[in-house]
Gaussian input, Z-matrix of N, CA and C with variables (Angstrom, degrees):
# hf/3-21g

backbone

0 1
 N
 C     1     B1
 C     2     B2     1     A1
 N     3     B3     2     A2     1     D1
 C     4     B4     3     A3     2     D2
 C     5     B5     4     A4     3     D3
 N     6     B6     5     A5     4     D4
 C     7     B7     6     A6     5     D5
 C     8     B8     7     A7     6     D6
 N     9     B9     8     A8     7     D7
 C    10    B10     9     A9     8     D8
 C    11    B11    10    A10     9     D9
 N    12    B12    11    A11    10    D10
 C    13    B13    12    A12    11    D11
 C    14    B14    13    A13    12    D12
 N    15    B15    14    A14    13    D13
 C    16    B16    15    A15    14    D14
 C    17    B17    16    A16    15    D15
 N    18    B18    17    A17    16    D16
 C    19    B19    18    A18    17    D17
 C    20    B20    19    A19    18    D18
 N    21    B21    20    A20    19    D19
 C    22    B22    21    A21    20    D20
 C    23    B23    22    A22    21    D21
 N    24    B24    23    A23    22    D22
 C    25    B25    24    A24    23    D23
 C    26    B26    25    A25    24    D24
 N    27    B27    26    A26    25    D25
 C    28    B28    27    A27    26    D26
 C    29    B29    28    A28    27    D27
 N    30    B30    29    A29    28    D28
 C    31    B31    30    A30    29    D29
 C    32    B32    31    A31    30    D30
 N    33    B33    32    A32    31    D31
 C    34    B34    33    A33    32    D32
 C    35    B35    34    A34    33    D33
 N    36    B36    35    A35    34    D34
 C    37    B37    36    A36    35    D35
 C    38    B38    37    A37    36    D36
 N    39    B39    38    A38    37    D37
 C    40    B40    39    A39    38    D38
 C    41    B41    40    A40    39    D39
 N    42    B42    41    A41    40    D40
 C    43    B43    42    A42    41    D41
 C    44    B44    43    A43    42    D42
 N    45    B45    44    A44    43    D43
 C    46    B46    45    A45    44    D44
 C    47    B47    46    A46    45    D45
 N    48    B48    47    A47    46    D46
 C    49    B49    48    A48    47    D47
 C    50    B50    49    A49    48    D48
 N    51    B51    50    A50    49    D49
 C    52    B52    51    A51    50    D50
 C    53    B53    52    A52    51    D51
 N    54    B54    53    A53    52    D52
 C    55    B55    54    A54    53    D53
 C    56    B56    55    A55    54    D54
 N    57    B57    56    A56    55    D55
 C    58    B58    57    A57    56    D56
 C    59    B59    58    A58    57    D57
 N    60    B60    59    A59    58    D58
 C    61    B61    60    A60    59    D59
 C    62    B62    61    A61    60    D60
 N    63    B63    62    A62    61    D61
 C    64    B64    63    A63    62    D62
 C    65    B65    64    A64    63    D63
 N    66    B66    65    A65    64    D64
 C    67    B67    66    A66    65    D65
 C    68    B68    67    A67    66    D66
 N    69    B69    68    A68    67    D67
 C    70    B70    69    A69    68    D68
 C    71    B71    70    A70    69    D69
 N    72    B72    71    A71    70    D70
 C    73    B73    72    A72    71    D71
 C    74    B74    73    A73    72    D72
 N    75    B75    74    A74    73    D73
 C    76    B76    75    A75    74    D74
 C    77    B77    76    A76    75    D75
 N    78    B78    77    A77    76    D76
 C    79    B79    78    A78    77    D77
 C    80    B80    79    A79    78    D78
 N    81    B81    80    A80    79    D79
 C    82    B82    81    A81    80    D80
 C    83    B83    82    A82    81    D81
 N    84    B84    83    A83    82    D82
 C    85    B85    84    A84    83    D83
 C    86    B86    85    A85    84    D84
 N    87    B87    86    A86    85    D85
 C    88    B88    87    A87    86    D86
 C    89    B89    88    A88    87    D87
 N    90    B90    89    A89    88    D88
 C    91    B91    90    A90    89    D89
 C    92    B92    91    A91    90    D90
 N    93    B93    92    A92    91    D91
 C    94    B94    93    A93    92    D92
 C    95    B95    94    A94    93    D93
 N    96    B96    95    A95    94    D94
 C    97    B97    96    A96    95    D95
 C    98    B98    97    A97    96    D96
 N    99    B99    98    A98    97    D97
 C   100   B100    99    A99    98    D98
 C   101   B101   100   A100    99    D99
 N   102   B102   101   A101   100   D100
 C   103   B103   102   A102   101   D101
 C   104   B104   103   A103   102   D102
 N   105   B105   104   A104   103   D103
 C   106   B106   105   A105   104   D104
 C   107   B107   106   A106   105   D105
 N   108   B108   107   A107   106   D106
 C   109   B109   108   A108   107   D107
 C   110   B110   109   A109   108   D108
 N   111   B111   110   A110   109   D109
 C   112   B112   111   A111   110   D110
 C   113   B113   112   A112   111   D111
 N   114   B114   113   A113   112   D112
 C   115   B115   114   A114   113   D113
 C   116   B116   115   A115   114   D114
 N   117   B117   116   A116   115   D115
 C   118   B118   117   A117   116   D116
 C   119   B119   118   A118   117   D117
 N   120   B120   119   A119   118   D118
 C   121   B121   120   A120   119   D119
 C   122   B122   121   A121   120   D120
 N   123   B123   122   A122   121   D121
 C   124   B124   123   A123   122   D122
 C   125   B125   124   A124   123   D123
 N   126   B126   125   A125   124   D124
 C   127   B127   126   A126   125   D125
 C   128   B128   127   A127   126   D126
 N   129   B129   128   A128   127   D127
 C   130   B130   129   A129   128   D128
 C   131   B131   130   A130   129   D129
 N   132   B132   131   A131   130   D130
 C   133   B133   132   A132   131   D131
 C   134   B134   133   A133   132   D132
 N   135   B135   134   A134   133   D133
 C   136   B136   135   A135   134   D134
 C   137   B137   136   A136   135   D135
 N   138   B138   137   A137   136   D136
 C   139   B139   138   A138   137   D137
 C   140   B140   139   A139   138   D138
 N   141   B141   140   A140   139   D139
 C   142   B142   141   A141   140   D140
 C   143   B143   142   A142   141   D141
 N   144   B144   143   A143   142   D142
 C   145   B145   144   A144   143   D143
 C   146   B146   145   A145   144   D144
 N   147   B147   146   A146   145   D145
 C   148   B148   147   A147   146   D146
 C   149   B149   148   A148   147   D147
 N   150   B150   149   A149   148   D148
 C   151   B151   150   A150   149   D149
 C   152   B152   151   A151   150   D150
 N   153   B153   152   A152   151   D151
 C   154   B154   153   A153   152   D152
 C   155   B155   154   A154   153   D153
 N   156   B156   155   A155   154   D154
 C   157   B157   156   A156   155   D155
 C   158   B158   157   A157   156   D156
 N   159   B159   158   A158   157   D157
 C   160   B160   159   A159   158   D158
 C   161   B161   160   A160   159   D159
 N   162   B162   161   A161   160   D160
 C   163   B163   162   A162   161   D161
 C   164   B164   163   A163   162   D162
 N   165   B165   164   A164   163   D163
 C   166   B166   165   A165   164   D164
 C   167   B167   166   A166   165   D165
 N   168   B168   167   A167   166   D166
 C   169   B169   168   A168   167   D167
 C   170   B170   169   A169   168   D168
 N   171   B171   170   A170   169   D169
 C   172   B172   171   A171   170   D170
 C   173   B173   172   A172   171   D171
 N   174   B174   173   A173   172   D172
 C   175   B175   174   A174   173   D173
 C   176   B176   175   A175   174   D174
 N   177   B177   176   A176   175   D175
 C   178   B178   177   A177   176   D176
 C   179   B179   178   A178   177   D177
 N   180   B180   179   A179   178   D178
 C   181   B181   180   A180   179   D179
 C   182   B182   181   A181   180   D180
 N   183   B183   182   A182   181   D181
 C   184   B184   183   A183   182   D182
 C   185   B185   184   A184   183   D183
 N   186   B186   185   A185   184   D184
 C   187   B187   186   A186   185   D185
 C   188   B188   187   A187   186   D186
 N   189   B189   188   A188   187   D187
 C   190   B190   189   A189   188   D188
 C   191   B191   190   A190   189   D189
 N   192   B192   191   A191   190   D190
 C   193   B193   192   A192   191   D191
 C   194   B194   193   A193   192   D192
 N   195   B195   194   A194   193   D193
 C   196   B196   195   A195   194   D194
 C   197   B197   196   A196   195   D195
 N   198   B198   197   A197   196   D196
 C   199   B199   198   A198   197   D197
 C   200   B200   199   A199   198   D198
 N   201   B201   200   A200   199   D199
 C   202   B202   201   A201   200   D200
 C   203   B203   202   A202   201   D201
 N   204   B204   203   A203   202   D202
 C   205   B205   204   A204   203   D203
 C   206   B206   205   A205   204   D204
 N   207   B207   206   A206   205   D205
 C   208   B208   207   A207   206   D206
 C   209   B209   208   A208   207   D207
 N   210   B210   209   A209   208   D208
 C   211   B211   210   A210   209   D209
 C   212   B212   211   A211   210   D210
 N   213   B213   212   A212   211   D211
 C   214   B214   213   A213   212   D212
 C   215   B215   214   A214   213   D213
 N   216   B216   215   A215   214   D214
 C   217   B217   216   A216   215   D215
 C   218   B218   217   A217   216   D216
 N   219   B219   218   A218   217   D217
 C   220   B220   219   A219   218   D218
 C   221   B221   220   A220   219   D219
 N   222   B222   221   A221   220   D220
 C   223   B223   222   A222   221   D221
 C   224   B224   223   A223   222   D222
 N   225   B225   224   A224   223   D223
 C   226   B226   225   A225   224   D224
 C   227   B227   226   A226   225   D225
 N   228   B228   227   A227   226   D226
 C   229   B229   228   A228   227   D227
 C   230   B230   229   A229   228   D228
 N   231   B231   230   A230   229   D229
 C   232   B232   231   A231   230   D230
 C   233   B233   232   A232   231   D231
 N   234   B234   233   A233   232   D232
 C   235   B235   234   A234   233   D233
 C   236   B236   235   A235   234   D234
 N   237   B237   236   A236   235   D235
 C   238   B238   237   A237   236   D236
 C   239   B239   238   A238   237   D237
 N   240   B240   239   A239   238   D238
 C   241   B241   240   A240   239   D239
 C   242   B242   241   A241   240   D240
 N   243   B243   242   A242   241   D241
 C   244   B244   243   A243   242   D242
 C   245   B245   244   A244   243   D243
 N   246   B246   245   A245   244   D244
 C   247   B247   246   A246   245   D245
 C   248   B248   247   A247   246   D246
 N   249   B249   248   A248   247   D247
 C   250   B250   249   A249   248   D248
 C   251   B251   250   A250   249   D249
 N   252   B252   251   A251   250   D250
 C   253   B253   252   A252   251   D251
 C   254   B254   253   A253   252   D252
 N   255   B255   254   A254   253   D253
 C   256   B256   255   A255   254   D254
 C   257   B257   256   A256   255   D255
 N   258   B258   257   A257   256   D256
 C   259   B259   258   A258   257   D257
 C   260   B260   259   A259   258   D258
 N   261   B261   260   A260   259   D259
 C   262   B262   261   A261   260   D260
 C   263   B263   262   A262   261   D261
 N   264   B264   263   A263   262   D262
 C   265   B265   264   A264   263   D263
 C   266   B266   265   A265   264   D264
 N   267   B267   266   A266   265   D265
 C   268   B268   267   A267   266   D266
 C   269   B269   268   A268   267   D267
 N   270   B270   269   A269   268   D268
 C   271   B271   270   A270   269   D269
 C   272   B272   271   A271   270   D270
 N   273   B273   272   A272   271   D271
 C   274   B274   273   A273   272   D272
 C   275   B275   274   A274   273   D273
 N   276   B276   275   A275   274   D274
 C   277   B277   276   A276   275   D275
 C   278   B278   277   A277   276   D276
 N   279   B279   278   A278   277   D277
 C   280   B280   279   A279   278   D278
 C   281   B281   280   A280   279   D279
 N   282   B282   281   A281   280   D280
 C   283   B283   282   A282   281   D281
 C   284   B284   283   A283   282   D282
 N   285   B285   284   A284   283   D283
 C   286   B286   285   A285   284   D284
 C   287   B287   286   A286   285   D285
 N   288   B288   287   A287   286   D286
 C   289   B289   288   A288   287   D287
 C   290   B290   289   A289   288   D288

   B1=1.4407
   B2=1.5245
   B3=1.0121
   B4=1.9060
   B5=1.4709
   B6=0.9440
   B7=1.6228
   B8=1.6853
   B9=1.6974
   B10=1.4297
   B11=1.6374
   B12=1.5900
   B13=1.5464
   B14=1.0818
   B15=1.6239
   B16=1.3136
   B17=1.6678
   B18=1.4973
   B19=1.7430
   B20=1.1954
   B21=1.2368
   B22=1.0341
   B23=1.5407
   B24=1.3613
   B25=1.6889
   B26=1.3039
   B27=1.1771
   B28=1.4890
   B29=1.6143
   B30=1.2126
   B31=1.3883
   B32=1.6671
   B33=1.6775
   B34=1.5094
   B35=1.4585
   B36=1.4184
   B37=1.3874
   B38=1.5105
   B39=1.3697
   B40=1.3936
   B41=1.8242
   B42=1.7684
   B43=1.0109
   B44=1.7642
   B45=1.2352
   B46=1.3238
   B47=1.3905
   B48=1.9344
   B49=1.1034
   B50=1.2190
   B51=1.5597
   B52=1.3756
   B53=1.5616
   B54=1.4352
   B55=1.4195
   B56=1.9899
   B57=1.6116
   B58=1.4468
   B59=1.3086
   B60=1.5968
   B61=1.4157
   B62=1.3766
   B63=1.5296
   B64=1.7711
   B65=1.3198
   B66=1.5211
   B67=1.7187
   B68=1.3931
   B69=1.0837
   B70=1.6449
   B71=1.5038
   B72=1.2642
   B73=1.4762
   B74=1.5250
   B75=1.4695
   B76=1.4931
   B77=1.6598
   B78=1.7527
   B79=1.3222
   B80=1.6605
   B81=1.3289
   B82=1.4992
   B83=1.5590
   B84=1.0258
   B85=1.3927
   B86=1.5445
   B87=2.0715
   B88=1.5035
   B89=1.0032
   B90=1.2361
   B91=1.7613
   B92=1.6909
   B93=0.9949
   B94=1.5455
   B95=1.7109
   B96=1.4187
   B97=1.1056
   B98=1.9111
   B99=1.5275
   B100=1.6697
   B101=1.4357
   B102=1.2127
   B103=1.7661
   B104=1.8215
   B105=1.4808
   B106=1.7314
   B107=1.6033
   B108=1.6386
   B109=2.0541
   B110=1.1240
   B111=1.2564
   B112=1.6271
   B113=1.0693
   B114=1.7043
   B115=0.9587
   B116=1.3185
   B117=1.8407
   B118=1.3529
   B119=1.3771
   B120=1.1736
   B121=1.7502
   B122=1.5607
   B123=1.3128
   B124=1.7615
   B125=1.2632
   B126=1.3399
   B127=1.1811
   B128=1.7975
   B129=0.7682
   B130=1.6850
   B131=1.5877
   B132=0.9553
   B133=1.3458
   B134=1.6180
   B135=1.3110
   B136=1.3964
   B137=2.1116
   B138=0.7469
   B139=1.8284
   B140=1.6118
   B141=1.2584
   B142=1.8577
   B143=1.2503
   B144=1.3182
   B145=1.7154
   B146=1.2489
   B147=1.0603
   B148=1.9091
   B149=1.5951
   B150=1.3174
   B151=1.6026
   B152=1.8289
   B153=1.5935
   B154=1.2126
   B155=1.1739
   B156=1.5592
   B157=1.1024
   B158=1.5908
   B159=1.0460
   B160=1.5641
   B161=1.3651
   B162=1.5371
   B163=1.9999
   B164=1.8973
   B165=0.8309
   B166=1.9523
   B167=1.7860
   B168=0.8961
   B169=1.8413
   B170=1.3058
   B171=1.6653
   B172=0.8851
   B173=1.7176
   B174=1.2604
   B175=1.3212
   B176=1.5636
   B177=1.2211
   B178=1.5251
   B179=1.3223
   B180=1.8600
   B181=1.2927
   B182=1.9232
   B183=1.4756
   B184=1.6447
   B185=1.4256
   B186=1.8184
   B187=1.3114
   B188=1.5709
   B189=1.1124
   B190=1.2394
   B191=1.9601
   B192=1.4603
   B193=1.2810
   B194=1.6395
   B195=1.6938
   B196=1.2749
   B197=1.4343
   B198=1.2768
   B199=1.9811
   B200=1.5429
   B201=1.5371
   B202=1.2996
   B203=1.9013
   B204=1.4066
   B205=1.8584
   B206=1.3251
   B207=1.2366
   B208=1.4123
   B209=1.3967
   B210=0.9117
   B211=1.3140
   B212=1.3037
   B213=1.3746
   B214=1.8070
   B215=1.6202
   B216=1.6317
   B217=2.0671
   B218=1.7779
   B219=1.4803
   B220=1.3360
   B221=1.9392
   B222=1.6295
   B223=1.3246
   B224=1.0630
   B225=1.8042
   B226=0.8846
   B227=1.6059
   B228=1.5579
   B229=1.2589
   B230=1.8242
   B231=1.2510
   B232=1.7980
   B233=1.5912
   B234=1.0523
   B235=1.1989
   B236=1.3627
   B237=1.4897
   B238=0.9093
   B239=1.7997
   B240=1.0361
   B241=1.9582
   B242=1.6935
   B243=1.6934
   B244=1.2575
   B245=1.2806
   B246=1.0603
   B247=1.4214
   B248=1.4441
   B249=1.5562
   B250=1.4438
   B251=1.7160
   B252=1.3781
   B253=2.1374
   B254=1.3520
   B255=1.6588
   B256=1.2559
   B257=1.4335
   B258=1.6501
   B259=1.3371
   B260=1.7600
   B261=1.0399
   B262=1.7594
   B263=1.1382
   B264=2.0046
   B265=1.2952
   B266=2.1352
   B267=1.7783
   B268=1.6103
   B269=1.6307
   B270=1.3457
   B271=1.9009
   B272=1.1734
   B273=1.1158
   B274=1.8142
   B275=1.9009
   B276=1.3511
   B277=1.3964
   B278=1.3766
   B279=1.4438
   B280=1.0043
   B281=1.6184
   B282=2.0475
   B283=1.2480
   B284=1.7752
   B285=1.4050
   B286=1.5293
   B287=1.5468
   B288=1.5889
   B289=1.2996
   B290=1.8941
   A1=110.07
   A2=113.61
   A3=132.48
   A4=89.84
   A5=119.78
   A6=119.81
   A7=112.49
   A8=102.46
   A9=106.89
   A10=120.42
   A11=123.10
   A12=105.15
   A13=117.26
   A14=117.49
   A15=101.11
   A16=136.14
   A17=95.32
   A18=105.24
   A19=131.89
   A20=117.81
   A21=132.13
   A22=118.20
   A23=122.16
   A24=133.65
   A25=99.07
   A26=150.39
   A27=147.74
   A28=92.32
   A29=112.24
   A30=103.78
   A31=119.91
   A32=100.93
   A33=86.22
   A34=144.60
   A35=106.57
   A36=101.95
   A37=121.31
   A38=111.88
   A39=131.35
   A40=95.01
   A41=125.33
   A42=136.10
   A43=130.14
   A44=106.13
   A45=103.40
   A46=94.20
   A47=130.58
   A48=104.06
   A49=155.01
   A50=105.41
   A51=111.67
   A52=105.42
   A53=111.24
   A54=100.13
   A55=119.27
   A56=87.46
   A57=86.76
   A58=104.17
   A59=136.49
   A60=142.92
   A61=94.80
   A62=107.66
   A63=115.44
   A64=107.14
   A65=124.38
   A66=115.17
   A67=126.71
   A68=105.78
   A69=110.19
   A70=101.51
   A71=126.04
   A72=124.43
   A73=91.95
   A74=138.93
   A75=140.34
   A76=96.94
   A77=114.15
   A78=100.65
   A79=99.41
   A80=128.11
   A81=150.28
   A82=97.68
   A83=144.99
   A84=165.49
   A85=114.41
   A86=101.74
   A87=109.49
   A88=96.49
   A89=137.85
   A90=139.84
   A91=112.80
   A92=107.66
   A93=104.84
   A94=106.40
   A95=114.14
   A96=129.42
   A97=103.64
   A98=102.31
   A99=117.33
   A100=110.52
   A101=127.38
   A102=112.00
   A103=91.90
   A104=121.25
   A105=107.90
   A106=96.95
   A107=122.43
   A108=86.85
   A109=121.41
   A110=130.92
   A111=128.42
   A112=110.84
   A113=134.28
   A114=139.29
   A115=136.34
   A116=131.86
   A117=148.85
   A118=104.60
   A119=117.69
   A120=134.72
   A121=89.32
   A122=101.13
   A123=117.71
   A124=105.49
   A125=122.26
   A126=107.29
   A127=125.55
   A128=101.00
   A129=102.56
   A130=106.61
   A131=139.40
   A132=145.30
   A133=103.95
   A134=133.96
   A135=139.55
   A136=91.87
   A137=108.61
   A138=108.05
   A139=98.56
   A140=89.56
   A141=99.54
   A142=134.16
   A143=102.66
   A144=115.16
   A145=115.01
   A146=123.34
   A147=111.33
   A148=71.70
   A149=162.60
   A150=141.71
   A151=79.50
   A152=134.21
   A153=107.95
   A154=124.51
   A155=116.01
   A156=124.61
   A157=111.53
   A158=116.47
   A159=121.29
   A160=110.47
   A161=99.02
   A162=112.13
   A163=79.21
   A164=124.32
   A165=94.36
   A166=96.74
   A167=132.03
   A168=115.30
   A169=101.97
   A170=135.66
   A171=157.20
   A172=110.93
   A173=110.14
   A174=134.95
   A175=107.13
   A176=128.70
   A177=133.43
   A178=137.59
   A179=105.07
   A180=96.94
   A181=111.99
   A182=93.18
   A183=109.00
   A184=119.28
   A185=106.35
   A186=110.12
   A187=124.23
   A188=119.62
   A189=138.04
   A190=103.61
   A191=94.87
   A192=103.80
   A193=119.93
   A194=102.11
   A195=93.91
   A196=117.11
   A197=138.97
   A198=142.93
   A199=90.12
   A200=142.62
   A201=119.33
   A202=93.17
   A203=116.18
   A204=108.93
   A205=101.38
   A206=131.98
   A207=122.11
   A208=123.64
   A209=114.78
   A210=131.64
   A211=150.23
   A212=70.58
   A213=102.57
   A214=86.36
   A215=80.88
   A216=118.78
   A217=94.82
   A218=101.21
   A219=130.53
   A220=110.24
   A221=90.33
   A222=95.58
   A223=144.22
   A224=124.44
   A225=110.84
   A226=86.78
   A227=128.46
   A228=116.64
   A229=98.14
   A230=108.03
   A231=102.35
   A232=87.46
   A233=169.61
   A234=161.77
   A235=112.73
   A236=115.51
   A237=109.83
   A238=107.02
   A239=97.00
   A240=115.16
   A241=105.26
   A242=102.35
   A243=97.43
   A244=113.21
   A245=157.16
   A246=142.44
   A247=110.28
   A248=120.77
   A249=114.82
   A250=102.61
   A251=94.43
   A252=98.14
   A253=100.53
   A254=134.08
   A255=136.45
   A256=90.84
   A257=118.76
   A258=122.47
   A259=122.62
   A260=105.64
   A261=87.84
   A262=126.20
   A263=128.81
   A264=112.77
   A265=125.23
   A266=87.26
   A267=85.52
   A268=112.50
   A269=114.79
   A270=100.28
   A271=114.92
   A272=103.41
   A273=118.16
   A274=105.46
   A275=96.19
   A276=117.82
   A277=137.38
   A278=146.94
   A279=127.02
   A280=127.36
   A281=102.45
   A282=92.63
   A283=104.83
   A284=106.03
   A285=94.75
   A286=109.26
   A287=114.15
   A288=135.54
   A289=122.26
   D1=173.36
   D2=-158.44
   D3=-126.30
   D4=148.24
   D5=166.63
   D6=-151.77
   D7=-13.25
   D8=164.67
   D9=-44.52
   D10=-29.99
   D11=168.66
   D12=-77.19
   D13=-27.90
   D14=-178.57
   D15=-81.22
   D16=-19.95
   D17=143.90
   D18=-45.00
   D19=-74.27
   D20=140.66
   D21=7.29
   D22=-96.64
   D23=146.87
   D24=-30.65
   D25=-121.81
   D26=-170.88
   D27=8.74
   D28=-91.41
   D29=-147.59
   D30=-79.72
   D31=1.26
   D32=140.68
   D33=-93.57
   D34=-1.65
   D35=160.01
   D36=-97.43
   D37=12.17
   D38=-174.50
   D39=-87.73
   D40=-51.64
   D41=152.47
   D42=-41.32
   D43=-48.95
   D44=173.24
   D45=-61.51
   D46=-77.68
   D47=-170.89
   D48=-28.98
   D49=-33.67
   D50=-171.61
   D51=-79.25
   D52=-33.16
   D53=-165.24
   D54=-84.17
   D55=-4.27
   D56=-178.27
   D57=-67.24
   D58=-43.82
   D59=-167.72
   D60=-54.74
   D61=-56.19
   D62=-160.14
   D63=-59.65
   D64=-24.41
   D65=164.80
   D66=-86.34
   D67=-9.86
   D68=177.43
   D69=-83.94
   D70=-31.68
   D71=-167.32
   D72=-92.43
   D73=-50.25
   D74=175.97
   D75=-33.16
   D76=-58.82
   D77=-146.42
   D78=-78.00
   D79=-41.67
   D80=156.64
   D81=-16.59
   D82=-87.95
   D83=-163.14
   D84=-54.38
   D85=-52.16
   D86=-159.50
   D87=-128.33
   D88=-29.47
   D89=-164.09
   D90=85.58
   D91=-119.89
   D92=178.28
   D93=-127.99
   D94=13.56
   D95=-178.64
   D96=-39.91
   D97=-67.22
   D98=-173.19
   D99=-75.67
   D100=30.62
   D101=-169.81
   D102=-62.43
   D103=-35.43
   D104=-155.82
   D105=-83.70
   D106=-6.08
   D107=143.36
   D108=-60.97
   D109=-8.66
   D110=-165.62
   D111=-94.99
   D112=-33.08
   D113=151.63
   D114=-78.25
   D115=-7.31
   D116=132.67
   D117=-34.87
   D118=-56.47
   D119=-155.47
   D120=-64.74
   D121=-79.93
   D122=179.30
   D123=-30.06
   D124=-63.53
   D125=-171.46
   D126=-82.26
   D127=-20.23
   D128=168.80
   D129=-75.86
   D130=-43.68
   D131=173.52
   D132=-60.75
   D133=-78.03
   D134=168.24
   D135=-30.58
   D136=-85.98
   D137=-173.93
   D138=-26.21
   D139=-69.50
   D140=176.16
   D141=-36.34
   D142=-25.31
   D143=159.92
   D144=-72.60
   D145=-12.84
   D146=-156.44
   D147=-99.91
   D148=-48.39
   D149=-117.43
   D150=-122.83
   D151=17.15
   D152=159.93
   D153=-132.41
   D154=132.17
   D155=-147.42
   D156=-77.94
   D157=-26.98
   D158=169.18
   D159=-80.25
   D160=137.20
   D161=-154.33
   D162=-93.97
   D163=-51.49
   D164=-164.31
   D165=-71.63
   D166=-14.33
   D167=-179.06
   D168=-88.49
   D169=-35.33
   D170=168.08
   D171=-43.57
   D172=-54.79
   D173=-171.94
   D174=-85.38
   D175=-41.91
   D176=143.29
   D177=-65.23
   D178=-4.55
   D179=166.21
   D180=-101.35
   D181=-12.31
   D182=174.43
   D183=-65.33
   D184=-44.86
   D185=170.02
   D186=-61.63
   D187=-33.66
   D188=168.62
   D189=-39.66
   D190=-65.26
   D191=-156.76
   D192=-84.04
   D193=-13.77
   D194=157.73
   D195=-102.11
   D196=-18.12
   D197=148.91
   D198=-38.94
   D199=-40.14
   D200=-157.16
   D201=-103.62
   D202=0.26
   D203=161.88
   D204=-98.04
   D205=-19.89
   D206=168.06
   D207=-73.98
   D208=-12.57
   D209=151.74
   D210=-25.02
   D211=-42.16
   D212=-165.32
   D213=-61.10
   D214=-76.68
   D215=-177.66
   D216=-4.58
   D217=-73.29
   D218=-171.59
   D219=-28.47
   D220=-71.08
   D221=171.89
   D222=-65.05
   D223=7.65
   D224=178.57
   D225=-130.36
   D226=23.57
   D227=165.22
   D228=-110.45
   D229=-11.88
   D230=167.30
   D231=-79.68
   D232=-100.46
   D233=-134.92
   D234=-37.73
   D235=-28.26
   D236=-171.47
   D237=-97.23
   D238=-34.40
   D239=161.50
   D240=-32.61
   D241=-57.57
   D242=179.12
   D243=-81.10
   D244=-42.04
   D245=159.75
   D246=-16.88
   D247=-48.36
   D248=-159.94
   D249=-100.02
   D250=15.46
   D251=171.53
   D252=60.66
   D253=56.62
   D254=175.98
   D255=-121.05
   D256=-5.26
   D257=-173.33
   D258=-148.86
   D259=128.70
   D260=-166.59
   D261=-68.78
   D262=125.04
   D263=176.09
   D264=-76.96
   D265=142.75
   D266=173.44
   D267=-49.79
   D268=125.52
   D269=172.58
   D270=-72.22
   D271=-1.36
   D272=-162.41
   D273=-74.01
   D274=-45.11
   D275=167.58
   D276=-48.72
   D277=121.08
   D278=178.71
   D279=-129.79
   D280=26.94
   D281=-178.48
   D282=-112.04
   D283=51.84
   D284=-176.32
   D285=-106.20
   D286=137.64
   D287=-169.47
   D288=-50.49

């Protein structure tokens, strides 16, 4: 048996999960101030795939790096979630529109 797709699958929904939390707490905390760690990340990781020669680390370091450019997208449409009170603002915060 093969089990590389199903790794594969695993750890991209292992990725989506993780990163949905990590934008709700990014935007909560920072706003949309940091989106270009998200796109540093993405892109060093996406690059980082092409120089490894093993296809499931390869393929988990790709997923990584494009869940962390989708990201971006993410964070600035939860920002906008919270604007419309579908999400709670930090009070702590004081640069919201």
């Amino acid at each position: 048996m093969y089990f590389e797709g199903i790794i594969i699958g695993l750890s991209t929904f292992l990725a989506i999960g993780l990163f949905h939390p990590i934008v709700i707490k990014t935007e909560y905390y920072t706003g949309t101030h940091y989106w270009w760690i998200f796109l540093f990340a993405g892109i060093a990781c996406a690059v980082g795939a092409l120089f490894i020669s093993n296809v499931i680390i390869s393929s988990i370091v790709g997923i990584i790096g494009f869940s962390s450019l989708w990201s971006i997208k993410e964070l600035f449409e939860q920002a906008e979630r919270v604007r419309k009170g579908w999400f709670p603002k930090n009070p702590k915060r004081t640069d919201y529109k």
